[in-house]
C-alpha positions as CSV (number, residue, x, y, z in Angstrom):
1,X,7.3,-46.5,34.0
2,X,8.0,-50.1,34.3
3,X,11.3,-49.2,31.7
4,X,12.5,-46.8,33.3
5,X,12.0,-48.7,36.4
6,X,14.7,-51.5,35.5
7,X,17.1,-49.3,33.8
8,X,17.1,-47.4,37.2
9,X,17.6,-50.7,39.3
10,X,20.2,-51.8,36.8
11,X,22.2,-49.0,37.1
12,X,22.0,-49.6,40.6
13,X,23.2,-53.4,40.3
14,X,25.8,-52.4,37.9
15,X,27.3,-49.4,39.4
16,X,29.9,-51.1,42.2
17,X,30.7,-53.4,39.5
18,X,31.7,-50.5,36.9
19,X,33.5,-48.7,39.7
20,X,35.7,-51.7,40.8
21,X,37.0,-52.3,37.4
22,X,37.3,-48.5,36.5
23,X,39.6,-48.3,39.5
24,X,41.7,-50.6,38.7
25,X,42.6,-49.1,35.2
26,X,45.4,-47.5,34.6
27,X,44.2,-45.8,31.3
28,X,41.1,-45.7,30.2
29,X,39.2,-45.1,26.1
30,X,36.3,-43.1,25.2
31,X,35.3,-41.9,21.9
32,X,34.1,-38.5,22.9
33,X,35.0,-35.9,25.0
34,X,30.9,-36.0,26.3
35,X,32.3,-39.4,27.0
36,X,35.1,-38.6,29.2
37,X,33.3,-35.8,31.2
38,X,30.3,-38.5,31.7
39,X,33.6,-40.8,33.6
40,X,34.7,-38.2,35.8
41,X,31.4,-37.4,37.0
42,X,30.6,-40.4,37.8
43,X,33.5,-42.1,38.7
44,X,36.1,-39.5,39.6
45,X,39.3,-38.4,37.4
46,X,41.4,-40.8,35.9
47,X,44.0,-41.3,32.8
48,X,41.4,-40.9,29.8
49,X,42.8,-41.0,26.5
50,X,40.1,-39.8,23.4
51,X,40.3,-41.6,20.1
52,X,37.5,-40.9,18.1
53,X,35.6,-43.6,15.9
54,X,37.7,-44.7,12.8
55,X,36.5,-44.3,9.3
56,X,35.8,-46.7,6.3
57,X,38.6,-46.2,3.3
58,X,36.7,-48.7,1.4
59,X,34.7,-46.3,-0.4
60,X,35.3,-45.7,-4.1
61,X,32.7,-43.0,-4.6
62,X,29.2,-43.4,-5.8
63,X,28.2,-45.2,-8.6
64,X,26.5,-44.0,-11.6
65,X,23.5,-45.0,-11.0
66,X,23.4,-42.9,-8.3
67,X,23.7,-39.7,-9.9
68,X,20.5,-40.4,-12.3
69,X,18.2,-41.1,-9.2
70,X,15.0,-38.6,-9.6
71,X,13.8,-39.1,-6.0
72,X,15.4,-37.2,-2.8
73,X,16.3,-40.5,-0.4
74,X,16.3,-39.5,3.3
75,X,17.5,-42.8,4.7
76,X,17.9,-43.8,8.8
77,X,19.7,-46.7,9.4
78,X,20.6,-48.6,13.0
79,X,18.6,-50.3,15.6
80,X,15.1,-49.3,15.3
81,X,14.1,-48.7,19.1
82,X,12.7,-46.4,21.4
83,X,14.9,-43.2,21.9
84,X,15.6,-43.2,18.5
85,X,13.8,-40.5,17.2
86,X,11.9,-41.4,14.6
87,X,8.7,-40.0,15.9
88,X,10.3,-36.6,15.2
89,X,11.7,-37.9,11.5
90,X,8.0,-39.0,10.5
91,X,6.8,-36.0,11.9
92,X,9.0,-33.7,10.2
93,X,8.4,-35.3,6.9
94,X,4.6,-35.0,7.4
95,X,5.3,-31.2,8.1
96,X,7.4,-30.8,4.5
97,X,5.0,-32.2,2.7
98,X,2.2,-30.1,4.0
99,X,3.9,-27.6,3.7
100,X,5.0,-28.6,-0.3
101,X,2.5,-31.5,-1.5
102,X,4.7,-31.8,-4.5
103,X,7.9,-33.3,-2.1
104,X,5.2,-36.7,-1.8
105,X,7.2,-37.5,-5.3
106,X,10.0,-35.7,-4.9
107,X,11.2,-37.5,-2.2
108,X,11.2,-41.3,-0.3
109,X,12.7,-42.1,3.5
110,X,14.1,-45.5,4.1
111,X,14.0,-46.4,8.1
112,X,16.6,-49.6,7.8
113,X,17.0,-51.5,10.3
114,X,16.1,-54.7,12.7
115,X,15.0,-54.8,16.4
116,X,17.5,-54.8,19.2
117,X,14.6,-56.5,21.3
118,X,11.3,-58.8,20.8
119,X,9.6,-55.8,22.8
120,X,11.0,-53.3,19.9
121,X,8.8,-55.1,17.2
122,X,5.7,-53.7,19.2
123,X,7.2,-50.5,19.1
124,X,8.1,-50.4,15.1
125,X,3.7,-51.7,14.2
126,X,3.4,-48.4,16.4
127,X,5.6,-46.7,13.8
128,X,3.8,-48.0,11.0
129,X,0.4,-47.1,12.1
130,X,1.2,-43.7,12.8
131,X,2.9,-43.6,9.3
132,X,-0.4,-44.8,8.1
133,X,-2.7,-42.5,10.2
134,X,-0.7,-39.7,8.5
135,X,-1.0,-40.4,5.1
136,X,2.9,-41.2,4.4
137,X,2.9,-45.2,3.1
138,X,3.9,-43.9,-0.1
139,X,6.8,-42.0,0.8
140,X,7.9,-43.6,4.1
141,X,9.5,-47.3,3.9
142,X,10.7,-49.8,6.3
143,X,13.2,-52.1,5.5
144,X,14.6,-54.9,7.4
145,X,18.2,-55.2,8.0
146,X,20.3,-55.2,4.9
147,X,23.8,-58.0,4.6
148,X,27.1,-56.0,5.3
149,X,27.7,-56.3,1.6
150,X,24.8,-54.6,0.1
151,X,25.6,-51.3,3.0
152,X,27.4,-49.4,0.8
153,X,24.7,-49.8,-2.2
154,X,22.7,-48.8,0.3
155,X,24.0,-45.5,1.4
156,X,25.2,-45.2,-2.1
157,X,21.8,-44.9,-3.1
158,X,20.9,-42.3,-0.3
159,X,21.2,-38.3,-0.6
160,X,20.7,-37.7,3.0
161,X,21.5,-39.5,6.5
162,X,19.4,-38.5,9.4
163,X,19.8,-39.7,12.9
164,X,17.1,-38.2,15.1
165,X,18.2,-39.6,18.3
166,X,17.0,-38.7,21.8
167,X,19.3,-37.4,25.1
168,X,20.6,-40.5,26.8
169,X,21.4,-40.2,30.1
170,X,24.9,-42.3,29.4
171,X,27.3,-41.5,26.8
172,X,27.5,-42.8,23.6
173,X,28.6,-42.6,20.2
174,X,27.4,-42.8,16.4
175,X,29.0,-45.7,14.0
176,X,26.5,-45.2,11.8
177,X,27.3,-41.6,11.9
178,X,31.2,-42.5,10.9
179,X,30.2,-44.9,8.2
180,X,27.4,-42.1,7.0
181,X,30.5,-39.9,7.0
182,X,32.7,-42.0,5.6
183,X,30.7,-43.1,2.6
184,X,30.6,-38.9,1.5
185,X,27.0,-38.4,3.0
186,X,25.8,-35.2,3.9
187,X,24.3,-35.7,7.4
188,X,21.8,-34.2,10.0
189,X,21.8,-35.4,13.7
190,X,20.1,-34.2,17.3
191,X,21.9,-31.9,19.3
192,X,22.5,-34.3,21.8
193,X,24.6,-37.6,23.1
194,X,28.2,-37.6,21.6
195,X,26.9,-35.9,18.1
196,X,28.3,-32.7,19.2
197,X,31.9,-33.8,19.5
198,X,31.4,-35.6,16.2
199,X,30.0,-32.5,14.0
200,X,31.1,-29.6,13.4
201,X,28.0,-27.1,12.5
202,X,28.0,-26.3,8.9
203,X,31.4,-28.0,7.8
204,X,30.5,-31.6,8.2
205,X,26.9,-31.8,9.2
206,X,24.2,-30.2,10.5
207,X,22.5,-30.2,14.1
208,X,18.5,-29.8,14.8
209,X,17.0,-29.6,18.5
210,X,16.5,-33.1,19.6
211,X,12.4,-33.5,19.3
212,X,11.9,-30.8,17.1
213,X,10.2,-31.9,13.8
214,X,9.9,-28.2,12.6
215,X,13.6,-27.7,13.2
216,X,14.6,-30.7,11.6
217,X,12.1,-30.3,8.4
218,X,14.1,-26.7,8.1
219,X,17.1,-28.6,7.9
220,X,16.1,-31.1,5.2
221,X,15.4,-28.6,3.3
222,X,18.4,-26.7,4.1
223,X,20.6,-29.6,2.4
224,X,17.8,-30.3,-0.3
């Protein structure tokens, strides 16, 4: 309550502020088309230009070591906050493998990522316990944040990004998608925020319903 509280009286605070300076622009970026709809709402129409997120041209494909790599890796990476889903990603897991014991081998997920927030590290010992209470230390990992150099071995040594996000009641959009993208991983994302002017269904990703573990196990396996 308390959260949603503040963001509600920051918005408030913030609002004249955004207007002014929106006003006075004469042309004016977003990186979705969610993005630029989200503007005119609130703000009223103006001269919006749409240039989608740029991608990384440093990859040289994956190494070899990547193609003799037994285990599945499901791998998140960003911020690890609320609103990010990963309630729904543990949850989905703990669905596959009831469904199939033998994926506990088969398969690991790497959640990678620091805290935005001192109040986030609560939240993430809440992840972990609920990781425990179900069983999934073995196939579910947490990793802190990983240098900018090692990102690529990282995704390199990935099968599968999923971002699980949450609707957000601003626009916003995915660099981790991009790089994900960039780097030749297949990816699976909410149906919500900017994702849908990002994918395209079946061509360069697939979507689940936001908050939908079943959906989103279906999809896993789907790309399995």
């Amino acid at each position: 309550f308390l959260n949603r509280l503040l963001h509600r009286l920051t918005q408030g605070f913030f609002y004249p502020l955004e207007k002014f300076v929106y006003k006075q622009t004469s042309l004016v970026f977003t990186f979705t088309n969610s993005g630029a709809l989200s503007l005119i709402e609130k703000f009223g129409n103006r001269n919006l230009q749409v240039i989608p997120l740029g991608i990384l041209d440093d990859w040289n494909g994956r190494t070899e070591s990547f193609q003799k790599k037994e285990q599945f890796v499901i791998l998140f990476f960003g911020f690890i906050t609320k609103g990010k889903g990963l309630e729904t990603l543990i949850q989905a897991i703990h669905q596959m493998i009831r469904m199939d014991g033998t994926l506990r081998v088969k398969m690991r997920v790497w959640i990678v990522g620091d805290t935005a927030f001192r109040k986030d590290e609560g939240y993430v010992r809440k992840l972990k316990k609920k990781v425990s209470s179900l069983g999934l230390d073995d196939v579910l990992e947490f990793k802190q944040r990983v240098p900018e150099e090692l990102i690529q071995e990282l995704f390199d040594s990935s099968d599968l990004l999923v971002l699980p996000y949450e609707p957000l009641d601003r626009f916003s959009s995915s660099a981790v998608l991009i790089r994900g993208m960039s780097y030749g991983l297949p990816v699976i994302v909410s149906n919500t925020r900017g994702f849908p002017d990002e994918i395209q269904e079946g061509k360069t990703g697939l979507f689940f319903e936001s908050g939908n573990p079943r959906d989103l196990a279906e999809k896993i396996l789907l790309l399995w």
